[in-house]
N, C-alpha and C positions, 0 to 999 in steps of 0.2 A: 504494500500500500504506500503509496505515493504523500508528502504533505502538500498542503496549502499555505506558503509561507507570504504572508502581508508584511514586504518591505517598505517602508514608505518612511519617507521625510517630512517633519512636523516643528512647529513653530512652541517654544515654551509655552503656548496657549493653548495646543494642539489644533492647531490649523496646518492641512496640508497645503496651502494656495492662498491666495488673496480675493478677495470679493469677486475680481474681473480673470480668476486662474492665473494671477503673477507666482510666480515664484523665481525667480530674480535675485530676491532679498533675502534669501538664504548665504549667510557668509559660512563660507568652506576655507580651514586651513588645509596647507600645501600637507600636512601630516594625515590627516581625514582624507583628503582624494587618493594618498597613494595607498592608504589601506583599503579605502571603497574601491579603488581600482584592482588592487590585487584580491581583495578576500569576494568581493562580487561585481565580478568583472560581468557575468552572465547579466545580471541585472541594470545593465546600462544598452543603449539604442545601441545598435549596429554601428550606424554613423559616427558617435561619440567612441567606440572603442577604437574605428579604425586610425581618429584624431589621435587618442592614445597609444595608440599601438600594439592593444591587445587583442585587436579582430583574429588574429590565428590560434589564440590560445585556445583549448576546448571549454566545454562547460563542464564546471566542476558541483553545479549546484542546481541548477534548473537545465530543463529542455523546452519548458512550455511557460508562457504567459499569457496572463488573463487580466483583462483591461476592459475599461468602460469606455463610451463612446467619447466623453470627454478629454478623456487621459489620451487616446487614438490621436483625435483630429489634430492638435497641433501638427504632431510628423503630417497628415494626412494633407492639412491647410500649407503645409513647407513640399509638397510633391514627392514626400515619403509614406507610399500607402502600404511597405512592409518594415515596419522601423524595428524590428528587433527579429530580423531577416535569419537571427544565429537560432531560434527559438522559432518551436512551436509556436501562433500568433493565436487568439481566441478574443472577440472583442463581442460583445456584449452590446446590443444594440437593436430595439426595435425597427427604427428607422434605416438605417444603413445599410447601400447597396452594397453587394459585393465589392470591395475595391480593388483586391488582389487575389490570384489563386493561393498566395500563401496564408492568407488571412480568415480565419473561418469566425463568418458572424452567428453569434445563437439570438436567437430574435426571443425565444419564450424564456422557461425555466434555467435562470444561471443556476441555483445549487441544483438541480438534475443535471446542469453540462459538468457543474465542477467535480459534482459524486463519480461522475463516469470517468473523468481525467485521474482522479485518487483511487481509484481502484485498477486501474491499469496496474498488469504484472512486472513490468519494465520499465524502466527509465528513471529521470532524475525529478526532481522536486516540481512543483506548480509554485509562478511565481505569480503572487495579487499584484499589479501595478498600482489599481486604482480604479477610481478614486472613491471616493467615501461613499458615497449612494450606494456602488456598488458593494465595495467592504460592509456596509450595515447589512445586506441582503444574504452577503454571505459568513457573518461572522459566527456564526455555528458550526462553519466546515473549516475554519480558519485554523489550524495546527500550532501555526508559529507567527511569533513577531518580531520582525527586527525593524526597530522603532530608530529613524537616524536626527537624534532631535539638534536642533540649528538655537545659537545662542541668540534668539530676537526674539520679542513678542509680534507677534502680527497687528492682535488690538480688534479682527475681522475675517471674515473667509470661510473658507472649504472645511469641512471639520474633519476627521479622520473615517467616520463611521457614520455620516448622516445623522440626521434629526433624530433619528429613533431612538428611544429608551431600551434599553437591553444589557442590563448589568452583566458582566461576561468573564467572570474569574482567569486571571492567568499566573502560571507562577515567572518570578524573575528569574532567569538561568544565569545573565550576564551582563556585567558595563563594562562599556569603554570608556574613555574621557580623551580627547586629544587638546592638543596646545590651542589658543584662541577658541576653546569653551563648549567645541565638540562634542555629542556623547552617544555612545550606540547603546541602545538596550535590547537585550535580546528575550523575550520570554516563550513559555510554551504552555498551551492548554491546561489547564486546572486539572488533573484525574481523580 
């Protein structure tokens, strides 16, 4: 069985984005990219790894990702309709035409697409891209968290888990902390 890991970068207020989906204002030190780059390389756009130079390295942690339509369009509005081209692509989306043969939309039940992806007998991990609507919808099937919180308050925004009330136990596995105020939290489902 496969996990469902929701990585996502969030604001001391836990906002992941800004009112109009900025995120921007996320200050990253040179210490933070080069671990985010080595430890989850998988979890960065195709384009972004090949800037870095990590487009040849394998996936060490994911093969599949799962994204909402919002998280999608940016690449898709930049004339990238396969943005993380190294992965399985799954986007979540009533509306949305096919844009790519590499890109499968699920138009109805996301936690019936996700159960079918975590029960698969092979492969590597399911990664959540995003964004919170989505995350609320699935946070039942959600395994893991690795929470990359930015030393700002936002003050407004995208919230990690949508509107919905759903008190959701997790235990803390692990922190990071890096130079200029960094910190990774790692948790995993309550058992």
């Amino acid at each position: 069985m496969r996990d469902l890991v929701y990585y996502i970068g969030v604001s001391i207020d836990g906002f992941i984005a800004g009112p109009d989906d900025e995120v921007d204002f996320y200050p990253m030190s040179e210490a933070y990219t080069e671990w985010m780059t080595a430890e989850f390389a998988d979890a960065l756009p195709t384009p972004v790894r090949r800037q870095l130079g990590v487009d040849a390295a394998p996936n060490r942690r994911f093969d599949t990702v799962v994204m909402g339509r919002r998280t999608y369009d940016p690449a898709l509005q930049a004339g990238i309709p396969s943005p993380y081209a190294h992965l399985r692509q799954v986007v979540v989306s009533r509306t949305l035409e096919s844009p790519d043969p590499a890109v499968t939309v699920v138009r109805e039940d996301p936690v019936a697409a996700v159960r079918a992806l975590k029960a698969e007998q092979t492969g590597l991990d399911v990664y959540l891209a995003g964004g919170g609507q989505l995350a609320g919808q699935l946070v039942d099937e959600i395994d893991r968290l690795v929470v990359k919180q930015y030393p700002v308050v936002a003050g407004a925004g995208r919230t990690a888990f949508g509107p919905r009330f759903t008190p959701t136990p997790f235990d803390l596995d692990d922190v990071r902390t890096f130079p200029g105020g960094n910190a990774v939290l790692s948790y995993s489902r309550a058992r």
